[in-house]
Legacy VTK file of the C-alpha trace (Angstrom):
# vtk DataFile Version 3.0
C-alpha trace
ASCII
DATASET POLYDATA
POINTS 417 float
118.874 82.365 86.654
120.140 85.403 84.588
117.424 86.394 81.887
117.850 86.537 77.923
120.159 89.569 77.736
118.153 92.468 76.664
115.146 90.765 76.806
112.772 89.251 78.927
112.508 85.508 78.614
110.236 84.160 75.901
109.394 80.645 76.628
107.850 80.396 73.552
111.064 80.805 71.639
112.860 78.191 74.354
111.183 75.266 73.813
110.290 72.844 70.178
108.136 70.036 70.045
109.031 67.695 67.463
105.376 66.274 67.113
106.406 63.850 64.320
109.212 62.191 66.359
107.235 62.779 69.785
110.569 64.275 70.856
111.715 67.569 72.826
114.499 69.290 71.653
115.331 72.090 74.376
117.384 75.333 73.328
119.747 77.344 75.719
116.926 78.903 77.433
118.209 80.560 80.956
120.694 83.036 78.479
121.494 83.904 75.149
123.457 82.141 73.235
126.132 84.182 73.231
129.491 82.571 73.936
132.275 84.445 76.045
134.991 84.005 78.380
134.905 82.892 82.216
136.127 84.891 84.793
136.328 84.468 88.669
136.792 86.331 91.731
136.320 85.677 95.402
137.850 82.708 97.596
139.145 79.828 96.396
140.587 78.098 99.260
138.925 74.400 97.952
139.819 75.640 93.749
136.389 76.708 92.732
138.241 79.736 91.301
139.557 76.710 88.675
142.629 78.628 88.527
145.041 76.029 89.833
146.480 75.134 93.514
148.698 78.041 93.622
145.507 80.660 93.883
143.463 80.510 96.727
141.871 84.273 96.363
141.373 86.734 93.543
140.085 90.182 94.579
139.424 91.329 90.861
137.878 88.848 88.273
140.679 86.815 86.543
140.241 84.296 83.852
139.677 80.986 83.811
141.476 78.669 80.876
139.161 76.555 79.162
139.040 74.444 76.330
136.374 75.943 74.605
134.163 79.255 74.734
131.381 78.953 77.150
127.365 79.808 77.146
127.085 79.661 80.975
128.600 79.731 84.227
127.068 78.927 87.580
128.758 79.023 91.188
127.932 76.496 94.053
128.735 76.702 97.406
132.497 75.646 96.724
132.172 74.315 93.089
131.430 75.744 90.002
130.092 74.470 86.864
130.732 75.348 82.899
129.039 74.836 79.885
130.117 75.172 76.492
128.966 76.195 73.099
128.992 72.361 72.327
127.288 71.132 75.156
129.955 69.978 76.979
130.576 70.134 80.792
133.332 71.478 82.915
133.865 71.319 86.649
136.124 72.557 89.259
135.930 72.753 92.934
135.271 70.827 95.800
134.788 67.577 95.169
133.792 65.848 98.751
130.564 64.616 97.954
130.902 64.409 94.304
129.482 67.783 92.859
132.209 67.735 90.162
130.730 64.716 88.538
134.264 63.721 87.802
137.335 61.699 89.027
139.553 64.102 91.031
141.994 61.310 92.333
145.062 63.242 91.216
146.250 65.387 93.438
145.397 69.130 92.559
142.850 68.143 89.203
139.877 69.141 91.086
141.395 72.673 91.238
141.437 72.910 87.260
138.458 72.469 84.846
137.939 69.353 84.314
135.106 67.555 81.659
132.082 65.577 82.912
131.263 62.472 80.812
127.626 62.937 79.402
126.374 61.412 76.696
124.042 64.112 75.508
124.363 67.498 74.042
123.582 69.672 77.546
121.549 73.041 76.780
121.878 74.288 80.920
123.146 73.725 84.252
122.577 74.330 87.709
124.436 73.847 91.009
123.720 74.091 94.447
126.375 73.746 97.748
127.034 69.913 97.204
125.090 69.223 93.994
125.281 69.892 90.121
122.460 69.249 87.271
122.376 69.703 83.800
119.743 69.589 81.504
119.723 67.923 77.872
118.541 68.731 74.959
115.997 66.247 74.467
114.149 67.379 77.865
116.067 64.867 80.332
118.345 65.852 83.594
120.867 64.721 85.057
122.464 65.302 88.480
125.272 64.132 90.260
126.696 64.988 94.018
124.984 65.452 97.417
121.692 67.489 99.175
122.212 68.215 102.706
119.759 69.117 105.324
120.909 70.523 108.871
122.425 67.240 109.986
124.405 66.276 106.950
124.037 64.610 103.914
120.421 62.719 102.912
121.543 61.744 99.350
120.912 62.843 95.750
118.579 60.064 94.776
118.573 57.177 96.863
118.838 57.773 100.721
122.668 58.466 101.855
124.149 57.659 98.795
126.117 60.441 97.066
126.443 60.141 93.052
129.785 61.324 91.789
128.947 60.133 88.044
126.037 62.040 86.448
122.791 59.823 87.077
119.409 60.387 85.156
116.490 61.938 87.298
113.607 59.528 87.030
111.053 62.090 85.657
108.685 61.153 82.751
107.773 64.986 81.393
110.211 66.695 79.518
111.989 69.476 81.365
112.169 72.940 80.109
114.416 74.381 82.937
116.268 73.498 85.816
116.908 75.758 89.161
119.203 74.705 92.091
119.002 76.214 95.684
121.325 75.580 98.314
120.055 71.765 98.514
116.759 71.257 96.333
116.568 71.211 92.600
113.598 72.833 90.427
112.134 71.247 86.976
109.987 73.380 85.216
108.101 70.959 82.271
107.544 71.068 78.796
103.773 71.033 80.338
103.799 73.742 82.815
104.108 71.783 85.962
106.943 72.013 88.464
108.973 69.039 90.093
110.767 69.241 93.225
113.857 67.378 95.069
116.251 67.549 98.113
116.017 68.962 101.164
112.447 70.118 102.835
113.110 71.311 105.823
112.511 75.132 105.313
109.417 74.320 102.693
111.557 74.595 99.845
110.297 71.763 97.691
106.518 73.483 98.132
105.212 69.665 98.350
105.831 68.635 101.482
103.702 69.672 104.741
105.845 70.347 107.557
105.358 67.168 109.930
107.494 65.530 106.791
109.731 67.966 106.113
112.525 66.392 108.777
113.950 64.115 106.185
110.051 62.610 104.968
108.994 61.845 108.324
107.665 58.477 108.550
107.578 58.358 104.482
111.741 58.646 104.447
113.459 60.232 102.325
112.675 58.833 99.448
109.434 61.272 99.741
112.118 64.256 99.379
114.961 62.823 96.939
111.559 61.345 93.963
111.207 64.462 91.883
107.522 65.441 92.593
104.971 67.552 91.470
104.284 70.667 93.179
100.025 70.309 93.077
97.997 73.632 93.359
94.241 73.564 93.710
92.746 74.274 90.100
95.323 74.106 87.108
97.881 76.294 87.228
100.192 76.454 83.966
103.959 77.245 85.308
105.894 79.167 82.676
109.337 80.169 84.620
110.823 79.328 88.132
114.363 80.505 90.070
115.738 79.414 93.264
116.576 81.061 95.950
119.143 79.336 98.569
116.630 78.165 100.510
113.253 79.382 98.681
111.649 78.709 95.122
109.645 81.351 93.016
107.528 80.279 90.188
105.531 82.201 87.250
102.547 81.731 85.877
101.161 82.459 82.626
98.797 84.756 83.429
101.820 86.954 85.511
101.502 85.465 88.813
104.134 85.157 90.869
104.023 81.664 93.424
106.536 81.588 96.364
107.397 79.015 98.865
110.322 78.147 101.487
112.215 80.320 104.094
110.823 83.600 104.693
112.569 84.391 108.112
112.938 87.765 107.142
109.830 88.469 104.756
112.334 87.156 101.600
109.489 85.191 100.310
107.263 88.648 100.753
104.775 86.906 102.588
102.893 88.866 105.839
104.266 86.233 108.317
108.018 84.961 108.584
107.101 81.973 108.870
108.337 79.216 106.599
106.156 78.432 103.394
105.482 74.627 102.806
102.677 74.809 100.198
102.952 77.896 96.874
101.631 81.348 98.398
100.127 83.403 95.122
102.511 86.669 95.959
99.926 89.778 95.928
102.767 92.103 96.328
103.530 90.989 92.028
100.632 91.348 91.194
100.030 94.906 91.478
102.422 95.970 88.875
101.908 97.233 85.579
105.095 95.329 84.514
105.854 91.654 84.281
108.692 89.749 86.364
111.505 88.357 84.018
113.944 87.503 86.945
114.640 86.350 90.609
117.478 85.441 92.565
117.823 84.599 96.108
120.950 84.543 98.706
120.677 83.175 102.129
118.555 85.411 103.523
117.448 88.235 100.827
115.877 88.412 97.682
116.389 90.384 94.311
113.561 90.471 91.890
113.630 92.406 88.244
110.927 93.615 86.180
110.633 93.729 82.123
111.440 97.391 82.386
114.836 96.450 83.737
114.202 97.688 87.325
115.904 95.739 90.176
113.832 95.393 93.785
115.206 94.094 96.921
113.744 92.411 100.102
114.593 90.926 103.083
117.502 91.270 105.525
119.455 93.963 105.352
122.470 93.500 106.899
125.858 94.332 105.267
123.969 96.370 102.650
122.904 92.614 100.568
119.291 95.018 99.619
121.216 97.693 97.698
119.127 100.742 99.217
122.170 102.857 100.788
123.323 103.086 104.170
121.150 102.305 107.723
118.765 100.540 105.527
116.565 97.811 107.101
114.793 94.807 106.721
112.192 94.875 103.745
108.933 92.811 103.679
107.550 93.628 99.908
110.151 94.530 96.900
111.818 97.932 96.944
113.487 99.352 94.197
117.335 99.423 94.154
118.304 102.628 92.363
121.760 104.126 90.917
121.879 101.856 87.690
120.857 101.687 84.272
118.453 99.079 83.064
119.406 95.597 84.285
118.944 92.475 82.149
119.760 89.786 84.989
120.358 89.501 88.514
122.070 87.175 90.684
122.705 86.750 94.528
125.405 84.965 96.656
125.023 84.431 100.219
125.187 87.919 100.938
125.936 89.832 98.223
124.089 90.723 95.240
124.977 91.432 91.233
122.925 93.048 88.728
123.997 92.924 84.979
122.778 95.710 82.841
121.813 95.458 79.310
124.942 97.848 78.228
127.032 94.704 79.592
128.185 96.281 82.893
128.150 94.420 86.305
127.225 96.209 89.871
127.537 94.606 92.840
126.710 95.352 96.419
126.473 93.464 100.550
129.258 91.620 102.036
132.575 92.707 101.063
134.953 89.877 103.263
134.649 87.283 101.043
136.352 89.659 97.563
133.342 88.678 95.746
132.453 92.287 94.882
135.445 93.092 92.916
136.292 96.323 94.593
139.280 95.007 95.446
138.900 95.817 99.428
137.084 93.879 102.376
134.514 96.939 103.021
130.780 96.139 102.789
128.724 98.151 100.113
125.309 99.551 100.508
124.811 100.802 97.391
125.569 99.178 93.764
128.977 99.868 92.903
130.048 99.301 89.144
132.436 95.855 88.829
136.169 96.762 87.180
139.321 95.495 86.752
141.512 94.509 83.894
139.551 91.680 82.601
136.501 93.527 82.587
138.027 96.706 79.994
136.433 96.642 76.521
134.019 93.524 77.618
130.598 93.216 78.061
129.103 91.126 81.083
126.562 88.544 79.700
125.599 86.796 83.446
127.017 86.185 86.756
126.585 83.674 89.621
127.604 83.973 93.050
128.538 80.994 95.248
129.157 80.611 99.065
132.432 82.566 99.207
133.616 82.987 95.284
131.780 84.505 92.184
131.790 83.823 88.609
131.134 85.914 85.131
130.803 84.653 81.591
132.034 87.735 79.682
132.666 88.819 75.438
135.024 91.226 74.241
132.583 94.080 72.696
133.849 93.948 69.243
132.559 90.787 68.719
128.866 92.107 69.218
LINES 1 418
417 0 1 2 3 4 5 6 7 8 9 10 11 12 13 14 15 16 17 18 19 20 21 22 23 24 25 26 27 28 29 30 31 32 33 34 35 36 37 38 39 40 41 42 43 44 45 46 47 48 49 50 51 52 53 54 55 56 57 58 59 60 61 62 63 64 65 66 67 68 69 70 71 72 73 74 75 76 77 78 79 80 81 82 83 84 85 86 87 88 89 90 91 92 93 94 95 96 97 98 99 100 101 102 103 104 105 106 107 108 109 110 111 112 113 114 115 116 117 118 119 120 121 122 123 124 125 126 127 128 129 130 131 132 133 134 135 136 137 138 139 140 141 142 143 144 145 146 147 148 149 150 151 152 153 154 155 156 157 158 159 160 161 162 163 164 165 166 167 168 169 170 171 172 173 174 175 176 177 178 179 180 181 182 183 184 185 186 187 188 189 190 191 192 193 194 195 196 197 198 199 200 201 202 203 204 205 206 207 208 209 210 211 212 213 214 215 216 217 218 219 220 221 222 223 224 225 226 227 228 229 230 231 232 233 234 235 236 237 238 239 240 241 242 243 244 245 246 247 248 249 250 251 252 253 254 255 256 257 258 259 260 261 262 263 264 265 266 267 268 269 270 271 272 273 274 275 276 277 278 279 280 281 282 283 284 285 286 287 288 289 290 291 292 293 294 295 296 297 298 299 300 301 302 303 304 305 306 307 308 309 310 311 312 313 314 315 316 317 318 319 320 321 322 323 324 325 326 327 328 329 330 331 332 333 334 335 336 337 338 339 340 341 342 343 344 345 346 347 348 349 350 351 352 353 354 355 356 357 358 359 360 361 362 363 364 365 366 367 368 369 370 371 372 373 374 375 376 377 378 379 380 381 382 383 384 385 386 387 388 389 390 391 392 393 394 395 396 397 398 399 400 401 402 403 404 405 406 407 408 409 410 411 412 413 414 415 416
């Protein structure tokens, strides 16, 4: 999730505890505040471009009408998901398993943003490939769609059953942030502790031993679709987490840096590829003199960025998704992606990566076949390449999201700085 632009995250400027009331109010915390314009680029074969049935691919970012300015974007695998300076929520896409969180019975609406009934003011969302969640401003989430493990779909929160309506997570803390992989959802709390749901099978929720992780084992699903806590031995006080697609990285107070889920190619930056189940305290974080503000993962690589604004890669290599130039290869520990100035937020697709610097530019760089990288050809890229195209002149980038094949960008026109 992109960072405060400029700025590392402050969670002590996120979060307000009413102690009179005993209530939580929760500000936009995974951005600034800063409204702007949505843009899109990529496939949109199913409409999670939003712009209409007519436009099934855009290989420079074109705009997306809404009916108000927006605070964030975020891409799923073949939905995406708006929110407003309101609180209000928009959704277009695919709409199979009910991701959109809205009726899409007439022909063509799902390819069109389209509002989500919620009855709360909604300070951030989250989406993975069948799933959306947005969190309120009182500390409560709600989700609405489908996770999926390798043999289809195991629910949202009951086993099997899909939710197309938004439906309140049964969680008693009050949630700070939310994260979405591919299929599992992260709740930070008011409290430091992290919660976990969806699918296990590559250690993603960090809760589950393996022998349970094939849909709960004996325990059923239920074990994997109850938000849990993650339990570490001694107290550990959580104070940020991001998703990868298949992976979850968490940060303590103290600076450490907790990983757990699919490390098949040392994207976790543990020793061993093999999957995490249970939090691994990262020593490769630990030895900097700078603190970690941001991570992002795609299917199969992972970008991390410092307070200093430095971007690191690791992982797989292929079709240049690390950023370190041509021929480069697999990377167990973070390496440092140069050719750009200070970054603010990062973001990955499933093999491509964005980095958004704090001037408001956008670089991209991996695999070029879906259009996501908005050089207008099919080529790969190895090294960052700087984002432009029509929409982009005289506007600053505030955060991007990448999806399965499509990409979006919440932008401002630089005069209104």
């Amino acid at each position: 999730m992109p960072a405060k632009r400029g700025a590392p995250k402050r969670k002590s400027e996120a979060v307000v505890e009413d102690t009179d009331a005993k209530k939580v109010k929760v500000s936009h915390q995974s951005h600034a505040k800063e409204i702007g314009l949505v843009l899109v680029l990529g496939q949109g074969d199913v409409g999670q471009l939003g712009l209409g049935e007519d436009i099934m691919e855009r290989k420079k970012p074109a705009l997306v009408t809404l009916p108000e300015q927006m605070v964030q974007v975020v891409a799923g695998g073949m939905h995406s998901v708006c929110l407003s300076n309101t609180g209000q929520v928009y959704t277009f896409g695919c709409n199979d398993e009910g991701a959109l969180g809205r009726d899409t019975s007439e022909e063509g609406s799902e390819t069109l943003p389209g509002k989500v009934e919620l009855e709360q003011k909604i300070v951030q969302v989250s989406a993975g490939d069948s799933h959306s969640a947005a969190l309120t401003e009182e500390g409560t989430v709600y989700v609405w769609g489908s996770f999926r493990d390798n043999n289809g779909v195991i629910g949202l929160l009951e086993p099997f059953k899909t939710c197309t309506r938004p439906t309140k997570l049964p969680i008693t803390e009050s949630v700070v942030k939310i994260a979405s992989g591919n299929d599992h959802l992260v709740m930070l709390t008011l409290d430091g502790n992290l919660y976990t749901s969806g699918c296990a099978e590559q250690g993603q929720l960090g809760r589950v031993p393996e022998h349970f992780s094939n849909r709960g084992g004996r325990k059923g699903l239920s074990r994997l679709l109850e938000p849990q806590m993650v339990k570490l031995k001694g107290k550990v006080h959580f104070t940020d987490a991001f998703c990868g697609a298949y992976l979850t990285f968490a940060v303590t107070t103290e600076g450490y840096v907790y990983g757990f889920g699919l490390s098949n190619y040392h994207q976790v930056s543990t020793k061993s590829t093999k999957m995490c189940y249970v939090p691994v305290k990262l020593t490769c974080f630990k030895n900097s003199t700078t603190s970690w503000v941001d991570f992002a993962g795609g299917q199969h690589h992972t970008l991390c960025l410092d307070a200093e604004g430095q971007v690191y890669s690791l992982g797989r290599a292929e079709y240049g998704r690390l950023g370190l130039g041509e021929g480069a290869e697999e990377k167990s520990e973070p390496t440092p992606v140069t050719g750009m100035e200070p970054v603010c937020s990062v973001a990955c697709g499933a093999s491509v990566s964005y980095a958004v610097t704090k001037e408001g530019d956008v670089y991209s760089w991996g695999m070029g076949t879906n259009m996501q990288l908005g050089t207008g050809e099919e080529d790969d890229e190895w090294s960052p390449v700087k984002m432009t195209g029509k929409q982009l002149e005289n506007r600053a980038v505030l955060m991007v999201s990448s999806g399965g094949q499509h990409t979006a960008l919440l932008v401002r026109d630089k005069q209104d700085s």
